[in-house]
Steps between C-alpha positions, in 0.01 A plus 500: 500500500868538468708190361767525751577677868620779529898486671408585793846430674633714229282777624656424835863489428478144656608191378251211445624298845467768695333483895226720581673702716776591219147566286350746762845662609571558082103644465547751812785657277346527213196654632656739690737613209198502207183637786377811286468700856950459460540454177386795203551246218219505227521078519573507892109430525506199230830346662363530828203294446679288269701412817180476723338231312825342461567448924067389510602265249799322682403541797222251478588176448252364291527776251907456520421118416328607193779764394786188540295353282505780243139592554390836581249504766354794450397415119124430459364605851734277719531694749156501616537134466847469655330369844326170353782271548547489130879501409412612153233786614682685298353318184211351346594178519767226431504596164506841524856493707609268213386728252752770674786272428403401162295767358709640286532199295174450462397828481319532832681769611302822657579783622333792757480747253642894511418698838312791479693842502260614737591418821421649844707746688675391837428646801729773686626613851585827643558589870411859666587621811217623770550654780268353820278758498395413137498166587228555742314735275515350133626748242494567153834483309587607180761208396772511176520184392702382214335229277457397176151711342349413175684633191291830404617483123411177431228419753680142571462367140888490506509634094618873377293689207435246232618202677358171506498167701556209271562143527856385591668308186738312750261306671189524329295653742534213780727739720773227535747292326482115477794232481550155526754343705608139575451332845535137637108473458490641128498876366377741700368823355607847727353822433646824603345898449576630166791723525345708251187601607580397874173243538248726369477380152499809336696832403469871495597629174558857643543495858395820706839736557362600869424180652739231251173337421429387831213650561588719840774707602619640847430784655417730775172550644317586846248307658270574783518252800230551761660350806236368746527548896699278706748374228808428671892363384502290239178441411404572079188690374424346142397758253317289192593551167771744601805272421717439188287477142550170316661410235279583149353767722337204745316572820716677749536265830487666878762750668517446853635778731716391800433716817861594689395616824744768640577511857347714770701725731219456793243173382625144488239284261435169607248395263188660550649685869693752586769555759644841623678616811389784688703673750341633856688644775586313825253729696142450229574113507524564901183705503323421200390779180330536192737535216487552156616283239537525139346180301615436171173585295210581761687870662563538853358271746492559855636187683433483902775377661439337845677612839753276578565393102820262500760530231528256220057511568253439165227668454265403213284724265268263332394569141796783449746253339516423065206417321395106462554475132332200331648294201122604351599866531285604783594633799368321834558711789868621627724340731665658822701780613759359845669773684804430681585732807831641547551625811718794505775560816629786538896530536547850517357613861584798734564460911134623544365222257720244599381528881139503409563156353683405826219621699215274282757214553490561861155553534464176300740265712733534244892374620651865369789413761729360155513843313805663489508888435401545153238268499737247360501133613810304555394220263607102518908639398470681801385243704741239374807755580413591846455107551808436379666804791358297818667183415 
């Protein structure tokens, strides 16, 4: 167990009185400035989590209470204890929290101990654009990705030839540095990392040239994504063990691929359908046809269009829309394919064509009297003007 909290408002940037909402607005910064997806830093990952446990911390109020107090909550399991209604959760005991305050002077004091050098790697995010038709069909990409790889000179150790990982003579080993400072309840002993060996507790003698003795270094590589069927905007395929390797050569954490759907010049997705516009002159939507229409993935279909087919009309192809895609993977069935008529009028026609079409109206009952010569109407202007003569 630790002998003091951590300064958590000083991990913040907030002062000690501060409201929650001046807490959350100051941790939204932070984490958007240190997130390792924004920010390349090696300790970007370390801050940022720093800063994470920091806002779960204050946030709480019973675990705040403790902090005020200058307990650390998180020392000696508290946190899975922080729901019991205990104000000092955080502790063994009365005389634990006492000990805290007064440990150095009786030479209570403990610390955590050095972290290990070995950490695990944070996960990463790419995007890749897909056209619609690979949407629907799933496709194999062969993605560059930039991320940190395991060091191939040192294998992660972090040392160069002959080097050696020894014991750091600043703190001992214990991976921080203790002091004592007076409060209105006694001393209080603080601890901070070790500047020297940065929390670990130990040194490398000879640190490797390539990677600085980290352990990893950046670079270059391609990975294979298999993208299933029916993926659409937004949504991320996680590829495990293909992010950034840890620290000390840890584990590498997930890379997750972020599908940017590109627009189609005839299909309009709306989530598992599809919407296009087909165009049919004024006499097959009069008399009705079998036309052909292109789908996006299944070829030429041929669509029968009914005599007497009124523009603006749907017409639905069941099962020809984007695969169902599961958040299992699997694919369960495909949605639809609507088809929106457009019925085309002609506006180019020649005397002969032009009275045909006043003989149908005729023939029809159709008031033809209105025409003018040109087959132009005289429209509501028109009208309005040759009111406005009579008066």
């Amino acid at each position: 167990m630790r002998t003091v909290a951590r300064d958590y408002y000083g991990i913040l940037g907030v002062p000690k009185n501060a409201s929650d909402q001046e807490i959350k607005r100051a941790y939204r910064k932070l984490a958007r400035e240190l997130h390792p997806d924004v920010n390349p830093a090696e300790d970007a990952q370390h801050k940022f989590s720093e800063v994470t446990t920091a806002y779960e911390v204050l946030s709480d109020p019973q675990k705040r209470k403790i902090v005020d107090l200058g307990g650390d909550p998180l020392d000696n399991g508290a946190g899975a204890r922080g729901g019991g209604g205990d104000p000092f959760g955080g502790f063994g005991g009365l005389g634990d929290i006492m000990d805290a305050f007064f440990g150095a002077a009786t030479g209570g004091g403990r610390g955590r101990g050095p972290r290990s050098r070995v950490q695990p790697g944070s996960d990463a995010l790419i995007r890749i654009s897909l056209s619609l038709e690979e949407c629907a069909t799933g496709v194999s990409k062969e993605i560059p990705v930039d991320t940190a790889i395991l060091c191939d000179v040192c294998r992660g150790a972090g040392t160069g030839p002959g080097g050696t990982v020894k014991t750091c003579d600043t703190c001992n080993g214990q991976g921080e540095i203790q002091s004592v400072q007076r409060s209105f309840l006694g001393q209080v002993v603080t601890a901070r990392p070790c500047p020297v060996c940065r929390g670990y507790g130990e040194v490398i003698t000879d640190p490797c040239r390539q990677c600085g003795g980290d352990g990893r270094v950046r670079a270059r590589r391609n990975v294979t994504a298999k993208i299933p069927a029916g993926v659409g905007d937004g949504m991320r395929i996680r590829l495990s063990g293909q992010g950034e390797v840890g620290p000390g050569g840890g584990p590498a954490g997930d890379l997750y691929v972020e599908i940017d759907e590109e627009p189609h010049d005839v299909f309009l997705r709306e989530g598992h359908d599809l919407h296009c516009n087909l165009r049919v002159p004024m006499t097959t939507a009069a008399l009705g046809a079998t036309v052909p229409l292109e789908t996006l993935v299944d070829g030429e279909f041929e669509l029968d269009i009914e005599p007497g087919t009124q523009p603006g009309a749907e017409l639905l192809l069941t099962g020809r829309g984007m695969p169902r895609l599961r958040s299992s993977g699997r694919v369960d069935g495909r949605g639809d394919l609507h088809v929106h008529i457009d019925v085309v009028v002609p506006t180019k026609l020649d005397d002969a064509q032009r009275e045909l079409l006043r003989e149908l109206a005729q023939q029809r009952g159709e008031d033809v009297s209105t025409l003018a010569s040109g087959g132009r109407s005289g429209g509501l202007f028109s009208k309005l003007r040759g009111a406005k003569s009579h008066r």
